[in-house]
C-alpha positions as CSV (number, residue, x, y, z in Angstrom):
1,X,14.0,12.4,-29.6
2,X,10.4,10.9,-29.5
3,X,8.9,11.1,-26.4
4,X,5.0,9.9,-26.0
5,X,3.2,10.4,-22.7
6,X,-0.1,8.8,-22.0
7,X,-3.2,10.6,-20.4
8,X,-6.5,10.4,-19.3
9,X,-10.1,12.3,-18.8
10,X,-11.1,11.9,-15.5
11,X,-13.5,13.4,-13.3
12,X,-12.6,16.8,-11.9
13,X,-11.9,16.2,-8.6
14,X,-13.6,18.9,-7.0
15,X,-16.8,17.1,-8.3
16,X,-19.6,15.5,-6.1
17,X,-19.8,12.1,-7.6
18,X,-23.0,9.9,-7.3
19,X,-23.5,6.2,-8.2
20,X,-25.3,5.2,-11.6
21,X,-28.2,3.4,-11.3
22,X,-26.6,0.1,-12.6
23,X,-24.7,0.2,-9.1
24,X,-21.4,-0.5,-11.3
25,X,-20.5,3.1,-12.8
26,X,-20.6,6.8,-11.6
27,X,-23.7,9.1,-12.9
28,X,-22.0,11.6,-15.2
29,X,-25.2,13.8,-15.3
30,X,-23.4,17.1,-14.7
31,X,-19.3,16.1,-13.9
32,X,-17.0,17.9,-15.2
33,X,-14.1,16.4,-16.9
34,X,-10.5,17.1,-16.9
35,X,-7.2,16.0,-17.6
36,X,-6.0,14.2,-15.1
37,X,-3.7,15.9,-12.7
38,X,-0.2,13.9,-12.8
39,X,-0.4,13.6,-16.3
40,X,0.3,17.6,-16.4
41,X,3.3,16.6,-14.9
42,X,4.2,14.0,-17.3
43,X,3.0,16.4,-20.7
44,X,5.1,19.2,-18.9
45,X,8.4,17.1,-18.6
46,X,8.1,15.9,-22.3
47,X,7.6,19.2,-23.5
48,X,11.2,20.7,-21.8
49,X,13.1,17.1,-23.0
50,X,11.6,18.1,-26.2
51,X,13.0,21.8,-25.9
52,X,16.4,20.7,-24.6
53,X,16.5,17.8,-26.8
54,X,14.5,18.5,-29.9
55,X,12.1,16.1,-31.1
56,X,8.3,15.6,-31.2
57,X,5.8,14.4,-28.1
58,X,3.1,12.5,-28.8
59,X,0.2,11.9,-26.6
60,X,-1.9,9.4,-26.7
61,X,-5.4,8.9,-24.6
62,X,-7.6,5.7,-24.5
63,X,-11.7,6.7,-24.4
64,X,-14.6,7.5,-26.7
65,X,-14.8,10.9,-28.1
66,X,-15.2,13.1,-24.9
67,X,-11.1,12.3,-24.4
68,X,-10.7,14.7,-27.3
69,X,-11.5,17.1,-24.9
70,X,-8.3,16.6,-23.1
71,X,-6.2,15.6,-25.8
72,X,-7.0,19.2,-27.6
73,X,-5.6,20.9,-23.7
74,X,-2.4,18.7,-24.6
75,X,-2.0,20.4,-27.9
76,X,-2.5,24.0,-26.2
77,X,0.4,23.0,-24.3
78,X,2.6,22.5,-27.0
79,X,2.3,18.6,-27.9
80,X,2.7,18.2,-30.8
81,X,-0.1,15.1,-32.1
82,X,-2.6,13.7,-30.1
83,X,-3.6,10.0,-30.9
84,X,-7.0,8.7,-29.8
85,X,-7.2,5.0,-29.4
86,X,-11.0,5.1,-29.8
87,X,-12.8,2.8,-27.2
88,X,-15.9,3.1,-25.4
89,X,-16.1,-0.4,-23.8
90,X,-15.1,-1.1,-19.9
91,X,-11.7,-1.6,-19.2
92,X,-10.0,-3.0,-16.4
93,X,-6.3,-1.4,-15.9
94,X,-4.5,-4.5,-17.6
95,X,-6.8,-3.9,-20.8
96,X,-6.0,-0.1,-20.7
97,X,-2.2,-1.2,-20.7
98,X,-2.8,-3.6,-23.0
99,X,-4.3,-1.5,-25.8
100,X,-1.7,1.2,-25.1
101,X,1.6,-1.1,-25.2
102,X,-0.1,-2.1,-28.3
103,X,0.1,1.3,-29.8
104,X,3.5,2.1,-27.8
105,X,5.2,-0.6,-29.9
106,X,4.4,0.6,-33.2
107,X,5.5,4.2,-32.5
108,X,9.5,2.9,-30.6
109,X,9.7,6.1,-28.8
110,X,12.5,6.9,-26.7
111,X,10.8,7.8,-23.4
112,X,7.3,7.2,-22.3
113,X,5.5,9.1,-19.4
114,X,2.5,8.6,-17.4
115,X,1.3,10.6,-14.8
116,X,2.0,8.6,-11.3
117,X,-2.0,7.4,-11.1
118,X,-5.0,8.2,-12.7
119,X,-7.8,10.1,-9.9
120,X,-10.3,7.8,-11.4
121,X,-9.7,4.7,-10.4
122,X,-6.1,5.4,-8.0
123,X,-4.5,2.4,-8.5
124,X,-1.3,3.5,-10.0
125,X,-1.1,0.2,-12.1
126,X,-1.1,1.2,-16.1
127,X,2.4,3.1,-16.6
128,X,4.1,0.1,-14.9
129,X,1.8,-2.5,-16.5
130,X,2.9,-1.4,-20.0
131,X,6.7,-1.0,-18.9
132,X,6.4,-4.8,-18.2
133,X,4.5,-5.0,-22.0
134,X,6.8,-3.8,-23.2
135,X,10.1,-5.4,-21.7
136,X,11.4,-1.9,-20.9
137,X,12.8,-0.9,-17.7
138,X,10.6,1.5,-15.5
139,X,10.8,4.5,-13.0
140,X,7.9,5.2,-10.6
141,X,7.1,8.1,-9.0
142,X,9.9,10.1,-10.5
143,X,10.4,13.1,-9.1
144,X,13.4,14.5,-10.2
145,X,14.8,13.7,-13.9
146,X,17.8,14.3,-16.4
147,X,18.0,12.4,-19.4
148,X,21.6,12.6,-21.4
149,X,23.3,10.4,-24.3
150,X,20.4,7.9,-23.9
151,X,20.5,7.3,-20.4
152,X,18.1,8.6,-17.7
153,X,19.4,9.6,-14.0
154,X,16.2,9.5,-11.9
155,X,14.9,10.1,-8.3
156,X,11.8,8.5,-6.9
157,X,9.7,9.0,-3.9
158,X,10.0,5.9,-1.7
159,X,8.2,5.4,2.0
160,X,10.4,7.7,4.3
161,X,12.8,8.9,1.8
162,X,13.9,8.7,-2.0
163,X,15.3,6.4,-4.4
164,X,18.4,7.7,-6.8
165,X,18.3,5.2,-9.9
166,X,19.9,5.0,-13.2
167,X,18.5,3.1,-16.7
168,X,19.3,3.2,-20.2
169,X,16.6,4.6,-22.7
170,X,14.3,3.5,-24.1
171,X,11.9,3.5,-20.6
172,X,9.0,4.3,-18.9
173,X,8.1,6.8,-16.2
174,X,5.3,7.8,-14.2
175,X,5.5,11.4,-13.2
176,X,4.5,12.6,-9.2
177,X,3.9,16.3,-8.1
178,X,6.9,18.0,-7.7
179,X,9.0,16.6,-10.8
180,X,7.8,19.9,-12.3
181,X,5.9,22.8,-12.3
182,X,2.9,22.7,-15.4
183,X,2.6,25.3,-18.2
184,X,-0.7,27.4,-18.7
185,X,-1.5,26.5,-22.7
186,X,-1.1,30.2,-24.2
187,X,-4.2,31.9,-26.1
188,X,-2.5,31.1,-29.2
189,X,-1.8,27.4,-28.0
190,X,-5.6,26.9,-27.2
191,X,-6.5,28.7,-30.5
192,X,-4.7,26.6,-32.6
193,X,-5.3,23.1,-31.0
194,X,-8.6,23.7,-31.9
195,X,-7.3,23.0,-35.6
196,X,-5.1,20.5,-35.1
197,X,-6.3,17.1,-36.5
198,X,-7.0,14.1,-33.6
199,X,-5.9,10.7,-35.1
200,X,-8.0,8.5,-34.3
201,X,-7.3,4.5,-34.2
202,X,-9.3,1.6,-33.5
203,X,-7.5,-0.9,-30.4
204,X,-8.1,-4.4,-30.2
205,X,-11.0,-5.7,-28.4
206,X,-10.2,-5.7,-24.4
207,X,-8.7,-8.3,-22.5
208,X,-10.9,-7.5,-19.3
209,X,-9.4,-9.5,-16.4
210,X,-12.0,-7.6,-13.5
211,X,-14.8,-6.9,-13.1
212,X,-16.7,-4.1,-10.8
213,X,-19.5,-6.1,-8.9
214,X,-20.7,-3.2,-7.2
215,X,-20.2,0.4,-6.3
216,X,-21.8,2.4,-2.7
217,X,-20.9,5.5,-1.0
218,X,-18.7,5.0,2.6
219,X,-21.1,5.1,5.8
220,X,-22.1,8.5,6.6
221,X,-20.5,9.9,10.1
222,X,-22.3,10.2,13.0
223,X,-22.8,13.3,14.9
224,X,-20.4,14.5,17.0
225,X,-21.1,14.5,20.7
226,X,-19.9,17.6,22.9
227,X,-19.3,15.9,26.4
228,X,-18.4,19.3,28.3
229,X,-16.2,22.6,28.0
230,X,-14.1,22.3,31.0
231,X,-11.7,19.4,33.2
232,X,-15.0,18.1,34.7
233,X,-15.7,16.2,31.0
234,X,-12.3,14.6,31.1
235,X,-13.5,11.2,33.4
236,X,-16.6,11.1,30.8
237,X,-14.4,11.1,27.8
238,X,-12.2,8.2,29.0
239,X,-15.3,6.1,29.4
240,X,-16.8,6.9,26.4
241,X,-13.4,6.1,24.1
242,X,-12.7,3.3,26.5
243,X,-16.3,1.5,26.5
244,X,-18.1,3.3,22.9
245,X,-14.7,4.4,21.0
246,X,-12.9,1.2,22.3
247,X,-9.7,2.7,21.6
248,X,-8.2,3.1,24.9
């Protein structure tokens, strides 16, 4: 069974992020980068297919050279080649699709996983973008999965419940907290990923559909206001959140 899954290096997301001077990018003067967080999820349910199933993961990250970075924590997990599709320019999320359903295509795996949205940019577009790509059928969100004589049995997060849902392989699925529960890479899965060759490939130039115009920080809050301690606040309060708050 060849499974891919498809990851990125994003800002850790304990980080204080601060706006580039261009006004169009964030100032990575001293942010730390990590995989991003769903895509444990996704590595982690390729890697038990592959132990049920037998077969090889592949994963595969879009990015200049600091991606390697994340790539090589993939290894320590257990995949088993890391692709780099080398590419430093901007990229909207259709050109990020693009350039992976490029590679996607060439490789005809039998299951390809995304985590559910990238903590970058949030706008959970990519794994579904490349499903469409690629003409294969897609589950989002996917929280629960068995896979079995090349068909999938899924279960998906939907608003105020979940979705049970069926599809014949080869698919795509985007991978939500809870599907599983991550591996720690071993020591002897960090030492030897630092061994393990990177391939590196060259995408086609982007197909860049947006573009960012400008980036700012939300308003800062205002100051709290303590009114009182006791009942006699409580005809001040309705004023104020009926003629300030407006909300009453």
């Amino acid at each position: 069974m060849k499974l891919a899954v498809c990851i990125n290096h994003v800002p850790d997301t304990a980080a204080k992020i601060n706006i580039a001077s261009d006004g169009k990018n964030i100032d990575k003067t001293g942010v730390t980068f990590v995989l991003n967080p769903y895509d444990e999820y996704a590595i982690e349910e390729c890697l038990r297919l592959k132990e049920k199933n037998t077969g090889e993961v592949i994963a595969i990250s879009l990015g200049g050279d600091s991606h390697k970075e994340t790539l090589r924590k993939a290894l320590a997990m257990g995949v088993d080649k890391a692709v780099l599709l080398k590419d430093e320019s901007p990229r909207d999320s259709f050109a990020v699709a693009r350039a992976l359903a490029d590679y996607l295509k060439e490789i005809s795996a039998d299951a390809i996983f995304f985590g559910k949205q990238s903590v970058d940019s949030d706008d959970a577009a990519v794994g579904t973008m490349v499903a469409e790509m690629l003409g294969l059928p897609s589950v989002s969100v996917a929280v629960k999965l068995e896979i079995a004589n090349g068909t999938a049995t899924a279960e998906r997060e939907i608003e105020g419940g979940k979705e049970k849902v069926q599809i014949t392989l080869p698919a795509v699925f985007t991978a939500q907290k809870g599907l599983n529960e991550p591996r720690y890479p071993s020591l002897k899965g960090i030492m030897s990923s630092k061994n393990k060759p990177i391939e590196e490939k060259a995408p086609a130039p982007s197909q860049v559909k947006a573009e960012v115009l400008a980036m700012r920080k939300p308003p800062s809050k205002n100051a709290g206001k303590i009114i009182g301690t006791d009942v006699n606040a409580v005809p001040e309060l309705v004023r104020l959140l009926h003629e300030e708050a407006k909300v009453i």
